[in-house]
N, C-alpha and C positions, 0 to 999 in steps of 0.2 A: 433709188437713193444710194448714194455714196455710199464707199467704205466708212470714210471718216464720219459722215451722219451716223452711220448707223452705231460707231462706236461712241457716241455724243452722247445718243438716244439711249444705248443702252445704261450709259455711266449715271442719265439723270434717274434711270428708273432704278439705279442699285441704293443698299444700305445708305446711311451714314457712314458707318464704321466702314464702310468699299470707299465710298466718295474719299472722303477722311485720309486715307492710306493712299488712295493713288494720288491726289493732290500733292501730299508728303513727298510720294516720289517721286512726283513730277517736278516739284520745287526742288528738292535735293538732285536731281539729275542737270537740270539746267543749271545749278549755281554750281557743281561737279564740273560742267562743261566750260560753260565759263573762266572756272578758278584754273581748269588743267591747261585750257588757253594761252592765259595769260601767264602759267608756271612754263610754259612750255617756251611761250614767247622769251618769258625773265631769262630763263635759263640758257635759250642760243643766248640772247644777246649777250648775256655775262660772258659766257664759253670765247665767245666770238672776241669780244671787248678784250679778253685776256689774250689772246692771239695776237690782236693789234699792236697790244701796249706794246708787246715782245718784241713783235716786226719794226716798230717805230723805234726801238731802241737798240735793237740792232741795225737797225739802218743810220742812224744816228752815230753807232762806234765809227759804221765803217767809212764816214762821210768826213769825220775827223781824221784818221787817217788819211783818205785822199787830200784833202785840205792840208795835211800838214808834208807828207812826204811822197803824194803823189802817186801813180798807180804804180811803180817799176816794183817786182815783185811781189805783187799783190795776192794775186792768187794763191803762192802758197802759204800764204798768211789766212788765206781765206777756205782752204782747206783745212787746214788743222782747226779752224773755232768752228767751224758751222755745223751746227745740228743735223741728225739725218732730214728731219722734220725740213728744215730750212733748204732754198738754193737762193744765192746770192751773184748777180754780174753788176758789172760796173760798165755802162756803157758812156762812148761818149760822147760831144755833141751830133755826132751824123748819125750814130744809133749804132756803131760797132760797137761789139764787145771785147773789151780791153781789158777786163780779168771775169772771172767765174772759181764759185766757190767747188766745181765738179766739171770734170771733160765732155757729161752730157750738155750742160750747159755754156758749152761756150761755142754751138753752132748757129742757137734763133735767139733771140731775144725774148725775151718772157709778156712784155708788153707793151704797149704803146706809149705809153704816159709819159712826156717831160716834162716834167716840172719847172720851173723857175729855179736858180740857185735858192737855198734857205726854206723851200718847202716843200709840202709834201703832198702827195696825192695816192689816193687809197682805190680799188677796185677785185669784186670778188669774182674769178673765174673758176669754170670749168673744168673739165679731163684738161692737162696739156700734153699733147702726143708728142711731145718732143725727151719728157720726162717720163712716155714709159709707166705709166698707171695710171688708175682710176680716181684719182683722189680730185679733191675740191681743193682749192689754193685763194687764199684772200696778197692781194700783189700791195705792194707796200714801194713806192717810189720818193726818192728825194733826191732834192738838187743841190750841188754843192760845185762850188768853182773853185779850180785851180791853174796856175799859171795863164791865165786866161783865157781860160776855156770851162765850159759846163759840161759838169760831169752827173750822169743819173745814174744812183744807187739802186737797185733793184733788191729786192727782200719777197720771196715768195714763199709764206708758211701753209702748208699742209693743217686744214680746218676738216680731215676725214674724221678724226679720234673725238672733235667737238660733236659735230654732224651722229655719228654714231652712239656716240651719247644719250644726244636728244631723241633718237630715235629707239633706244634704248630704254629709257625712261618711259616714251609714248607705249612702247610694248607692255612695259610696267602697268600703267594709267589705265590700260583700254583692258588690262586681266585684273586687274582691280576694281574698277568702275561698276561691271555690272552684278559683281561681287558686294561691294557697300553697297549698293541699290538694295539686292535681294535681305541684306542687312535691316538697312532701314525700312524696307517694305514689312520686313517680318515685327519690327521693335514698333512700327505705327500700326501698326495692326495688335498687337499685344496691348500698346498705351492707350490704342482709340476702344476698345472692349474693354478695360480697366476702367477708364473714363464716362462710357456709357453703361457701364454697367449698371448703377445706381439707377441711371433712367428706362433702363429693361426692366428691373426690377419693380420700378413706380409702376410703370404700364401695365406689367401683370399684374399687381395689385388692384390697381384702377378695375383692370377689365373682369377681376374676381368679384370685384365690389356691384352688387342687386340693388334694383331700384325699391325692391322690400326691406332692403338692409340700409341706410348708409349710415351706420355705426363704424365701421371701418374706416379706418384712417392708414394712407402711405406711411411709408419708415423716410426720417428724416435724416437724412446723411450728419453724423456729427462735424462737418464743415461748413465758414462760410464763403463758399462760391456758388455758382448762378445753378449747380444741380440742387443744391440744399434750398435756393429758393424757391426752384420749381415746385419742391414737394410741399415746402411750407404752402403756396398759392394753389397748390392741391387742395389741400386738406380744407384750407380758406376753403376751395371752392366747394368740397362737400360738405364743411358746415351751413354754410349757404344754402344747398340744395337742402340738408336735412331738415333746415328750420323751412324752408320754401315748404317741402313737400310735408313737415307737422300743421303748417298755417292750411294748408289745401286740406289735409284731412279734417282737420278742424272746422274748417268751413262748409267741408260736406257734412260733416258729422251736424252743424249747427242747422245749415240749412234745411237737413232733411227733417230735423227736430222741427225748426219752425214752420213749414210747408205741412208734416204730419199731422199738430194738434189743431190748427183750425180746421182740418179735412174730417178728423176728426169727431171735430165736435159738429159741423155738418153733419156728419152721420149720422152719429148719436142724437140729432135734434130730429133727423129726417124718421129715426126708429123708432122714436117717442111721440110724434105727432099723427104719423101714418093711421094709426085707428083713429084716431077722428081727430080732421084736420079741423077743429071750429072751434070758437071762443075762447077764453083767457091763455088758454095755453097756448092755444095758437099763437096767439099774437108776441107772447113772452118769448118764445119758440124764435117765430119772424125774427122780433129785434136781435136777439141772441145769435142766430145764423147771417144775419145781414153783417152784425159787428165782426164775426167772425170770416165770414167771406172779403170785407173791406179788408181785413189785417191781411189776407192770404192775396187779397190782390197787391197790395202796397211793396206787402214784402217782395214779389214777383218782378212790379216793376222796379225797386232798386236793385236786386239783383241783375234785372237786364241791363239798368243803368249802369249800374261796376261793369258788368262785361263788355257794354261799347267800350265804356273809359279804359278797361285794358288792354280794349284792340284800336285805341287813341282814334275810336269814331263817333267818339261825344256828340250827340247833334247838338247844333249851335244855331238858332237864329237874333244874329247880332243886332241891333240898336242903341241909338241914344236912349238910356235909363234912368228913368230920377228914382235914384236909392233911397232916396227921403219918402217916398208915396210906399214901397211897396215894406217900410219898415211901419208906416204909421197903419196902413192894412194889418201888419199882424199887431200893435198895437190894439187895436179897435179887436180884433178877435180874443189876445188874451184879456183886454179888460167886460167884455160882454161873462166873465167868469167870475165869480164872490169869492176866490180862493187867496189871489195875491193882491198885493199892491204893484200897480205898475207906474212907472217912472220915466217919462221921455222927454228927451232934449234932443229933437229932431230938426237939423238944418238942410236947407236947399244944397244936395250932392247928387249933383249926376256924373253918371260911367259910360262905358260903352260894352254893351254886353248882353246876352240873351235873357230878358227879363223874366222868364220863364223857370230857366236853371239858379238867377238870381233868389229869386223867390221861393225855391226849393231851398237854397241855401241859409236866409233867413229863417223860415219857417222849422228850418231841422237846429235852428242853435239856438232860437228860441222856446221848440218844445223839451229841450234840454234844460236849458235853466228854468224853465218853467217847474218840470220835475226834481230839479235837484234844489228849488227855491223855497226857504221856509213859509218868507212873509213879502219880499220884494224882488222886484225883475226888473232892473235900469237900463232903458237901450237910447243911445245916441248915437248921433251921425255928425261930421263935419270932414273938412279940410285941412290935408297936415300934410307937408312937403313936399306937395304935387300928386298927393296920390288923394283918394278917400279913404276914411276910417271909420269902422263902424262897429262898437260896443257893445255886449251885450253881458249885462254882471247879474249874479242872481249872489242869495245871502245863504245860501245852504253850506254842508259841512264843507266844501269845498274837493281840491282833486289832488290827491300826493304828486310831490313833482317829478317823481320815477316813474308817475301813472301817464301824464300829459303828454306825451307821444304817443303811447301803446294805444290811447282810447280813437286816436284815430283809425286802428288797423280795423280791419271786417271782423264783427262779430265779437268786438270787443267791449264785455258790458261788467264794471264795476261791483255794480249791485243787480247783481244776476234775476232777482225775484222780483224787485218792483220793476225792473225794466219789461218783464216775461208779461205783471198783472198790469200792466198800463198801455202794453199792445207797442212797446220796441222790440227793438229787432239786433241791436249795436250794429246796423247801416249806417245811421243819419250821419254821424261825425266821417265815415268815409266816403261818403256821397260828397257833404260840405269838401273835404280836402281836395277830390278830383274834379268840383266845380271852378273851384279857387285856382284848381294848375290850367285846367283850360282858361281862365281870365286872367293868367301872369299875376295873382296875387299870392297873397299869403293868409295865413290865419294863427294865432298863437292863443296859448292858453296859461292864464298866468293869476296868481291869488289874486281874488275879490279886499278891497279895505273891508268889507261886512265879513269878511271871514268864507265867504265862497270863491266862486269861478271867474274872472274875466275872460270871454272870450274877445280878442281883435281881432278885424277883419280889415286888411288893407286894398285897394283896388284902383288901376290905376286911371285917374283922369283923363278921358277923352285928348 
């Protein structure tokens, strides 16, 4: 593996707070490089631009001059103005030198360039060995006619004192650069620990927090940005977990209570009958252990039933159903009883759905208002905007409307005694709801006109 992998690999495997800071510097180095670039570029070219101007306007005096009074002692006019920085000839048309603003200059010619009368032409050279130093020279040419004849102004300024400048500055740049790096490396490293620190702190917290405990709650940053969210969506998350894990205890606690008393009272029936299994009491005995064994079986399998449904492995064998036959079935069962009135308005509604689990469903919301029904139990069936709906109202005290949700949870029973003396369990209403999510319907519970329960049941049409 590469170098540069390996420095990839290690950076993904560091901190935030590592990732975080060198990011910072990486970003801050490149826009550093960048910006000294482009300062550096600004910079000649200003340097350079003001050299120009200079050349061009001195080249310009001395073109007026020639123009006007020609070269006949030129030179020593051009000795006394010209800057050390500057050398200035005047050549003519065949390229001799007819004045120079210095004795070194009036052997070579400085450049090539002729211009046109009236213009100018610019080029930046090198050492010139004729002048004796090192220096960098930007050549500054224009054309100017006199007496009929074209004369080239020559203008050579010394661009060392720019050039060293810039170079100058770079020295500057390149002892300061890695200098505000180690700056910014240190101050995002400081900002990025400030900034997480709130979420070190959640973490510790979290990881102090026992699955025997979750009474604890994260500290909530007094801000709002997305750390103070975090903690909030925390804390959410361990109410959640706390109430999950009071519902699970409760459920064990519930369970083992209803598994324990029918085992129970098998036993109690098996220690009482054991010296002599024969007549009346036997037989008081039998019914008594039968009823009691049915309860402990039923509860069994709804419990197993919840536990497919939480592992979404609901068995399902699907069909067309006619809702209407297996509502008039428990019809015919509750009225074979002397206790209620029952009440049906029963129409031709078919589903499509496991007639089986259908029928569980029925049967658990009818022995519900059956028990919770003084004197009458109304069940109908019809069709209502594409779906089926299906009724069931009993005339009893009815259900508080803070209560009509919770009664679907497991083991959730209103009237804790007559549910215990009647052989419920508070399954049925959660069985019904994960029947109803396996057939994409719904079920709602809502005041009886008699002053009880409606339950609806929507389902939807083939």
């Amino acid at each position: 593996m590469s170098p540069i992998r390996n420095a990839i690999s290690r950076l993904r495997r560091a901190s935030v707070r590592s990732r975080s800071t060198a990011a910072a510097v990486v970003v801050v180095a490149i826009a550093m490089a960048l910006g000294a670039a482009v300062l550096l570029l600004l910079l000649q070219r200003a340097l350079i631009t003001t050299v120009s101007d200079a050349a061009d306007g001195r080249a310009a005096d001395v073109s007026s001059q020639v123009a006007e009074d020609g070269v006949t002692a030129l030179s020593t006019d051009l000795a006394k103005t010209t800057r050390a920085t500057q050398i200035i000839q005047v050549l003519d048309s065949s390229g001799r030198i007819v004045a120079a603003s210095s004795a070194r200059a009036e052997t070579t010619a400085l450049t090539q360039l002729r211009p046109a009368a009236d213009t100018i032409q610019r080029a930046e050279v090198g050492e010139m060995p004729l002048l004796d130093d090192d220096h960098d020279y930007l050549v500054v040419a224009r054309g100017v006619e006199y007496a009929g004849q074209t004369y080239t102004v020559v203008v050579a300024s010394s661009i060392q004192t720019q050039r060293d400048t810039v170079a100058t500055v770079t020295q500057y740049l390149a002892i300061g650069f890695p200098v505000l790096l180690l700056v910014v490396g240190a101050a995002g490293w400081m900002l990025t620990g400030r900034a997480l620190g709130p979420v070190e702190r959640i973490r510790k917290r979290v990881q102090g927090i026992e699955s025997s405990d979750l009474t604890e709650r994260v500290p909530v940053p007094p801000t709002d940005d997305e750390i103070a969210r975090l903690a909030a969506t925390m804390n959410e998350m361990l109410d959640r977990l706390q109430a999950g894990q009071a519902t699970q205890r409760r459920f064990v606690a519930d369970a083992s209570h209803e598994l324990r008393s029918p085992l129970s009272t098998v036993a109690a029936g098996l220690d009482v009958i054991a010296p002599s299994a024969r007549g009346q009491a036997w037989e008081d005995l039998h019914q008594l252990m039968r009823g009691e064994a049915e309860r402990m079986r039923r509860l069994v399998e709804n419990l197993l039933l919840l536990a497919k449904a939480d592992d979404a492995a609901l068995p399902m064998q699907r069909a067309e159903v006619d809702l209407d036959d297996l509502v008039d079935t428990e019809v015919l069962r509750l009225r074979s009883g002397d206790r209620l009135k029952v009440v049906a308005d029963v129409q031709p509604v078919r589903v499509h759905g496991d007639p089986l689990r259908l029928g569980q469903l029925i049967r658990n919301l009818v022995e519900n208002a059956a028990l919770a029904a003084h004197t009458t139990v109304r069940l109908s069936t019809t069709e209502r905007d594409g779906c089926a709906v299906l009724t069931i109202e009993d005339d009893g005290d009815g259900i508080p409307e803070a209560d009509r949700r919770r009664v679907f949870e497991r083991f959730v029973r209103l009237d804790a005694s007559r549910a215990r003396s009647s052989g419920g369990s508070g399954l049925g209403l959660s069985i019904v709801q994960e029947i109803i999510k396996a057939h994409d319907g719904t079920v709602t519970l809502t005041a009886a006109p008699a002053g009880g329960t409606t339950a609806t049941v929507t389902l939807p049409l083939p």
